[in-house]
C-alpha positions as CSV (number, residue, x, y, z in Angstrom):
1,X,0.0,0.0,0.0
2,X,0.9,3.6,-0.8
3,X,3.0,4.8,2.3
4,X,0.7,8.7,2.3
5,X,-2.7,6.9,1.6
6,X,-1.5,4.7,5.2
7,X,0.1,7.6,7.1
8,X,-2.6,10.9,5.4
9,X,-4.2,10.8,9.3
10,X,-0.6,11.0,10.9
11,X,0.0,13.8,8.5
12,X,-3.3,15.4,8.8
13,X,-2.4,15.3,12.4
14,X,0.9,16.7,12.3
15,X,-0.4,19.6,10.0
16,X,-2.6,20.4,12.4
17,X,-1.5,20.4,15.7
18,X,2.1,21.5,14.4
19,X,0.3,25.1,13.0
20,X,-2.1,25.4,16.2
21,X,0.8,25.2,18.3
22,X,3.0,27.5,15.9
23,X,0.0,30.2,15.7
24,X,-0.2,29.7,19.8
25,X,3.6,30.3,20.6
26,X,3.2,33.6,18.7
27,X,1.0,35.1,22.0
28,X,3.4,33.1,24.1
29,X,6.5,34.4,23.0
30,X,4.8,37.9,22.0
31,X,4.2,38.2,26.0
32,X,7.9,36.7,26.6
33,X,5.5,34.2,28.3
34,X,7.6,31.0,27.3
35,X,7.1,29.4,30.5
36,X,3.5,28.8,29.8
37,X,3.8,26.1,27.3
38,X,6.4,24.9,29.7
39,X,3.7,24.9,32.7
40,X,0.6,24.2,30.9
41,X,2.4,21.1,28.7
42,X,3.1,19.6,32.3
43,X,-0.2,20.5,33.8
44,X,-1.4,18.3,31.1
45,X,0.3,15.6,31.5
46,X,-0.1,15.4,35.6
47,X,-4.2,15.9,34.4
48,X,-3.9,12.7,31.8
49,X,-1.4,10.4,34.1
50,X,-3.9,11.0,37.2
51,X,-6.8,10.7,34.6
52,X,-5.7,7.1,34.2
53,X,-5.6,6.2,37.3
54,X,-9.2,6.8,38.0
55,X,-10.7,5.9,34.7
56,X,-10.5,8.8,33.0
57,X,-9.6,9.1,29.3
58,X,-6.2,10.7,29.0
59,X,-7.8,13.3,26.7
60,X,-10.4,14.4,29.5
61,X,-8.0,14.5,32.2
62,X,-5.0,16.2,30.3
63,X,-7.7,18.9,29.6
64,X,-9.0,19.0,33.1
65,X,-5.3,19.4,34.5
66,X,-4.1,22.0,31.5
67,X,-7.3,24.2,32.6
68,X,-6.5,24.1,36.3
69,X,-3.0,24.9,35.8
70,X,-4.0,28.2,33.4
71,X,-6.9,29.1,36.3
72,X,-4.4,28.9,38.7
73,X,-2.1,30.8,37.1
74,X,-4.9,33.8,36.8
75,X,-5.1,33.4,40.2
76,X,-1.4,34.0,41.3
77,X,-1.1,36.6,38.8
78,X,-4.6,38.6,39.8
79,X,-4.7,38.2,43.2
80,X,-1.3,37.8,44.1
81,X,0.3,40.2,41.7
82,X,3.1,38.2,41.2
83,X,5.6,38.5,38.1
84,X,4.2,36.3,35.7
85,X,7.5,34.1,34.8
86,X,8.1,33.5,38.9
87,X,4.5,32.6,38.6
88,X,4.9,29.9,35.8
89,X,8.3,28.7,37.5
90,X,6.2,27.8,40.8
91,X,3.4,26.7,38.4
92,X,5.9,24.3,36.3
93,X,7.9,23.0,39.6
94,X,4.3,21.7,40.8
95,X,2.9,20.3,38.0
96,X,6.2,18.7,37.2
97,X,5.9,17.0,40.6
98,X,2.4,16.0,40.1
99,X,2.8,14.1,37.2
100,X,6.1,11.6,38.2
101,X,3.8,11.6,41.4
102,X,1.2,10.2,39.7
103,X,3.1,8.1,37.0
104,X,4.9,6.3,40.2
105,X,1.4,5.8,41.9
106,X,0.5,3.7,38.5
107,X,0.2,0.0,39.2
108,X,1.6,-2.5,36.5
109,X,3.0,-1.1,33.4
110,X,3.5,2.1,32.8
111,X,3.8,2.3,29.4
112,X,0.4,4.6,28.4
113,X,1.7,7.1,31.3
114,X,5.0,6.9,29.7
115,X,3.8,7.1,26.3
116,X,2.3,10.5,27.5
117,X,5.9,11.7,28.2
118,X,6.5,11.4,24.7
119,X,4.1,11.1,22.4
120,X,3.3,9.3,19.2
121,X,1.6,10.5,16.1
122,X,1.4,6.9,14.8
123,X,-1.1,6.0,17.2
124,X,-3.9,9.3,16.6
125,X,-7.5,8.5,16.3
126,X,-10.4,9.9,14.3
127,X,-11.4,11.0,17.6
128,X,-8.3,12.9,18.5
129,X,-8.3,14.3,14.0
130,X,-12.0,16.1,15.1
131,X,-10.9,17.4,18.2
132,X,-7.3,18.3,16.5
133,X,-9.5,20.6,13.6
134,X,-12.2,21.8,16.2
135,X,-9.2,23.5,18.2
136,X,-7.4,24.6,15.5
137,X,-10.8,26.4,13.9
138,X,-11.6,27.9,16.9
139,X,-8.5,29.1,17.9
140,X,-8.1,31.1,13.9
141,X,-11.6,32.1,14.6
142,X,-10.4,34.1,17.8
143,X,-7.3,35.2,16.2
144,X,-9.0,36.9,13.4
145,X,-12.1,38.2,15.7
146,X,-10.1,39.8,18.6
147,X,-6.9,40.5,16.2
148,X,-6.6,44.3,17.5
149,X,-7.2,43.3,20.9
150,X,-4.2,40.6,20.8
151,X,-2.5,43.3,19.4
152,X,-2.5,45.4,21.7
153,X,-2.1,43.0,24.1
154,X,1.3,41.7,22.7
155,X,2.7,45.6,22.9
156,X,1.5,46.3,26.5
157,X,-0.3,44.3,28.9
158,X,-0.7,47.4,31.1
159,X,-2.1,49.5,28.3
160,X,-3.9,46.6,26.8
161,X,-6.1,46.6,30.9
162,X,-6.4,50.4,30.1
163,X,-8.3,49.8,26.8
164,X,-10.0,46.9,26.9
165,X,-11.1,43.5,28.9
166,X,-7.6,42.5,28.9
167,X,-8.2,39.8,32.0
168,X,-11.3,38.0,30.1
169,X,-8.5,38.1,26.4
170,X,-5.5,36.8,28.5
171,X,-8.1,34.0,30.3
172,X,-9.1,33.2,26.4
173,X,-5.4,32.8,25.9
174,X,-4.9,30.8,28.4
175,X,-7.8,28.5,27.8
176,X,-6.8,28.3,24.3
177,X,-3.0,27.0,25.5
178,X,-4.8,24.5,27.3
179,X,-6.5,23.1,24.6
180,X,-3.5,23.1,21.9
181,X,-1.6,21.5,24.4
182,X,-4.3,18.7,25.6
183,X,-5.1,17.8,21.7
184,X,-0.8,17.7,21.1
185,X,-0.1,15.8,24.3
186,X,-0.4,12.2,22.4
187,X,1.1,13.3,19.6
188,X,4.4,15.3,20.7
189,X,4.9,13.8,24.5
190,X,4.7,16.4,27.9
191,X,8.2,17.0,28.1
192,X,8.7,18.0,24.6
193,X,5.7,20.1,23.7
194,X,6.6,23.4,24.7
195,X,9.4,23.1,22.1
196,X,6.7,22.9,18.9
197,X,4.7,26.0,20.7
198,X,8.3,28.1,21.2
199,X,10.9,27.3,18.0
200,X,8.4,27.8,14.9
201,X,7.3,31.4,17.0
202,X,10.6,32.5,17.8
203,X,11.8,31.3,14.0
204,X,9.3,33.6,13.0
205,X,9.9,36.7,14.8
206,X,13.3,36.6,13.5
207,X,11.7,36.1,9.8
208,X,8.6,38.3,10.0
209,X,8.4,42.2,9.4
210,X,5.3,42.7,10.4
211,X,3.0,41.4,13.8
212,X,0.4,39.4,10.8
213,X,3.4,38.1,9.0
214,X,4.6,36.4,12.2
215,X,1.3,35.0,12.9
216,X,0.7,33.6,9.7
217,X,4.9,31.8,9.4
218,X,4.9,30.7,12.9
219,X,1.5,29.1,12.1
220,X,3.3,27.6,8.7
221,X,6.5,26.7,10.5
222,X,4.5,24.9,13.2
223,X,3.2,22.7,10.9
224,X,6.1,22.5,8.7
225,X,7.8,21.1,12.2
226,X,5.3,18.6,13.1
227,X,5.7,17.2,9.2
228,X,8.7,17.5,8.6
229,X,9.9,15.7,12.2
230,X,7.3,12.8,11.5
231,X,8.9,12.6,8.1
232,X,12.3,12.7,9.2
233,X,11.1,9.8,12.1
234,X,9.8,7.5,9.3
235,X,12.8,7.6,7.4
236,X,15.4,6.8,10.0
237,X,13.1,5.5,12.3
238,X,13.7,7.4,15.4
239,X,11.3,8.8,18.1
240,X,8.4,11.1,16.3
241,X,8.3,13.2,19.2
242,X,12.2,14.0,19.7
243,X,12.0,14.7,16.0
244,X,9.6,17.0,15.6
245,X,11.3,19.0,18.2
246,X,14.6,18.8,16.6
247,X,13.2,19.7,13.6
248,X,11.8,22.7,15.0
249,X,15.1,23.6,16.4
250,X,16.9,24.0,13.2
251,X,14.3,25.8,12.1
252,X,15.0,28.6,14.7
253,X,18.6,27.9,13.8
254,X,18.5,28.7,10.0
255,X,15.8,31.5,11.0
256,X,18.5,33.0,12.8
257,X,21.2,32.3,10.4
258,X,19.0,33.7,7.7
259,X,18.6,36.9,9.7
260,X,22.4,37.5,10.4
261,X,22.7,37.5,6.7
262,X,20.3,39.2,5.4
């Protein structure tokens, strides 16, 4: 059988949950929020490993333990006015903790916790390709809806609360990382997400003239990481996850080339 008519899904799936995650890390890094993806990613996988070990679909629970992780980290940052990368640094250290907790409270073996560590795009379900495109739709939806507003939340967070709802946009935010990261968790792995959310953004930055231009190539180079590490995978049969993330990096690596040169 033709190799893309049995891997089109995988690909499908790379595609898109390589340019959610791209389109994502440009709010990320526009906030110089990296830890996010860092936090959230691990939230995540605490969320699915503790799923599992009450019955929970992976899915669900990574979902359940991303979105407590982003309320939470409203909550340090509104109540307790904390800067927001000490925030995500406590946020990351606990959530860390929570899932190897939670993977060394599993009985018998511990593959599907481990397999949540690192992901595998061979194993995505038409479930998970739905879910992948309903996130991905909705998250360009908001993008191109609130555009000004993200905008002006990018340049200044202080100016953005002077001019508009800016703790209901950075909650959307925040509710959108959690559902990029939940629907990449199987995929990519917990410990290596936050790379495909970070390289293809800050590749783009370095690339992009204008604030629509990086939107639109970190969206492209997210998805031209998830492909072309699944690809790369394939070929020398090595782990799908690791290579996506490599491939990712020398993105950022010839972005940054190109821009030294040019």
């Amino acid at each position: 059988m033709n190799p893309f008519v049995t891997f089109a899904p995988v690909m499908l799936a790379a595609v898109m949950g390589g340019a959610s995650a791209g389109l994502l890390g440009s709010f990320v890094m526009g906030m110089r929020m990296p830890l996010l993806a860092v936090a959230t990613a691990h939230a995540a996988l605490a969320g699915a490993v503790f799923g599992e070990l009450v019955g929970i679909p992976s899915s669900a629970g990574g979902f359940a333990g991303a979105l407590v992780g982003a309320l939470v980290l409203g909550w340090l940052l509104r109540r307790r006015r904390l800067d927001p990368n000490v925030a995500l640094g406590t946020l990351f250290s606990l959530t860390m903790g929570l899932a190897f907790l939670g993977i060394g409270l599993s009985t018998g073996p511990k593959s599907a916790a481990l397999g949540l560590m690192w992901g595998s795009l061979l194993f995505v379900t038409r479930t998970q390709l739905v879910i992948m495109a309903g996130v991905m739709c909705a998250l360009l939806l908001f993008v191109l809806i609130f555009g000004k507003e993200l905008k002006v939340l990018l340049f200044s967070r202080e100016m953005a609360a002077a001019l508009l709802p800016e703790g209901l946009v950075f909650a959307v935010v925040l509710l959108f990382a959690a559902a990029v990261i939940t629907v990449n968790l199987h995929t990519v792995g917990g410990l290596l997400l936050y790379s495909l959310v970070c390289n293809p953004a800050v590749a783009a930055m370095k690339l992009a003239g204008t604030y629509r231009a990086a939107l639109v190539l970190s969206t492209l180079l997210g998805a031209v990481s998830a492909l072309g590490g699944f690809v790369a995978a394939y070929w020398l049969d090595l782990p799908v996850g690791a290579c996506i993330v490599l491939f990712s990096s020398l993105l950022v690596g010839l972005a940054l080339w190109k821009s030294g040169h040019g």
